[in-house]
C-alpha positions in Angstrom: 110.1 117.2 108.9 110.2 120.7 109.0 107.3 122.8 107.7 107.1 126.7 107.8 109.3 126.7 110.5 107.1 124.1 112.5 107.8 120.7 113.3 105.5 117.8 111.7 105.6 114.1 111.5 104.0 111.7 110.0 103.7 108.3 111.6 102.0 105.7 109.2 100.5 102.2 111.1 97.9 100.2 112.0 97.2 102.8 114.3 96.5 105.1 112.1 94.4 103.3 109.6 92.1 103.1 112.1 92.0 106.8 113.0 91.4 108.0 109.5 88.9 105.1 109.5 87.3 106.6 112.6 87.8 110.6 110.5 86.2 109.4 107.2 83.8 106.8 109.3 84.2 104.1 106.8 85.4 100.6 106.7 89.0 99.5 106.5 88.1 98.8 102.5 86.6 102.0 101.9 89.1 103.7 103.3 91.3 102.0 100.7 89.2 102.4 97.5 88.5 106.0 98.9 92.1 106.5 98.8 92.3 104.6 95.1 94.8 101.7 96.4 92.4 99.1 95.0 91.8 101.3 91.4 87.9 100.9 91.8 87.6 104.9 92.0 90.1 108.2 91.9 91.4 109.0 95.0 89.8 111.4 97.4 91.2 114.4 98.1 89.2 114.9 101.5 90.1 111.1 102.3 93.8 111.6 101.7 93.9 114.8 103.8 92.2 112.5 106.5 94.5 109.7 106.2 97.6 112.3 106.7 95.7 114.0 109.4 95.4 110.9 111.2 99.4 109.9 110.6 99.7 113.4 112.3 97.9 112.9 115.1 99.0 109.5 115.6 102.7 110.7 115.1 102.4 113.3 118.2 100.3 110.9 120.4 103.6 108.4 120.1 105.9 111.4 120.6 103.5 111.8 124.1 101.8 115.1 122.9 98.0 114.3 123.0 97.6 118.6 123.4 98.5 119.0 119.7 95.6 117.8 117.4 96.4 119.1 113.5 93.2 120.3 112.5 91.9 118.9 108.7 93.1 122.9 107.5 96.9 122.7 109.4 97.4 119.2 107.1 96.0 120.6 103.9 98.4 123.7 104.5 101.5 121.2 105.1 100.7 119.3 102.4 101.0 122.0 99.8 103.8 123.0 101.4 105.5 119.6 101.1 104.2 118.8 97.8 101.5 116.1 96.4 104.5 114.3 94.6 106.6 114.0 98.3 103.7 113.2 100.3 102.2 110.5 97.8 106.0 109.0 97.8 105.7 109.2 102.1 102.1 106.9 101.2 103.7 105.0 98.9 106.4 103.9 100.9 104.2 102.9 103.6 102.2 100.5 101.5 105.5 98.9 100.0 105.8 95.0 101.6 108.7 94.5 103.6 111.4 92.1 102.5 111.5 89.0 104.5 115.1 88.2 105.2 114.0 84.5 105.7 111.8 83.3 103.1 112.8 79.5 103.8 113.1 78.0 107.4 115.9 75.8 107.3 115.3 72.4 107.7 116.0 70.0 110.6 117.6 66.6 110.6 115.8 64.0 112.4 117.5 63.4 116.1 118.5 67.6 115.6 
């Protein structure tokens, strides 16, 4: 997306749970009740600036730029540019469960 005249991207993955892991230097299940996925405590702002910042970073490392590194300020700055309702629906999106297209396996006759 495009952001004060700037590009940005976001790239949200295994990848980058462990980088905001590795930012926030915390466990895979703090990150997520730092975040308030699980509801055990209100989400951290600092935490979900972290957790964009690393889908930033992790975004431009797959695009092949490992120059540009969004510092924790550039993210806070996008993000009130985008918006906290926009960027929580980017989150939210990522956490949704894909559909499996093939919940059954079909089944095989003896001699198939």
């Amino acid at each position: 997306m495009e952001v004060d005249g700037k590009k940005v991207g976001f790239r949200f993955n295994m990848l980058c749970h462990g980088k905001a892991c590795e930012l926030e230097k915390c466990s895979m299940d703090e990150l997520w009740k730092r975040l308030g996925i699980t509801q055990e405590q209100e989400t951290s702002i600092v935490t979900l600036t972290n957790f964009f910042r690393a889908a930033a970073i992790n975004y431009n490392e797959g695009e092949g730029d490992f120059s540009n590194v969004p510092s924790a300020q550039d993210v806070s700055d996008w993000l009130d540019t985008i918006g906290l309702i926009e960027a929580m629906r980017m989150m939210t999106e990522h956490f949704k469960t894909p559909e499996i297209k093939n919940q059954e396996a079909p089944t095989q006759e003896a001699g198939q």
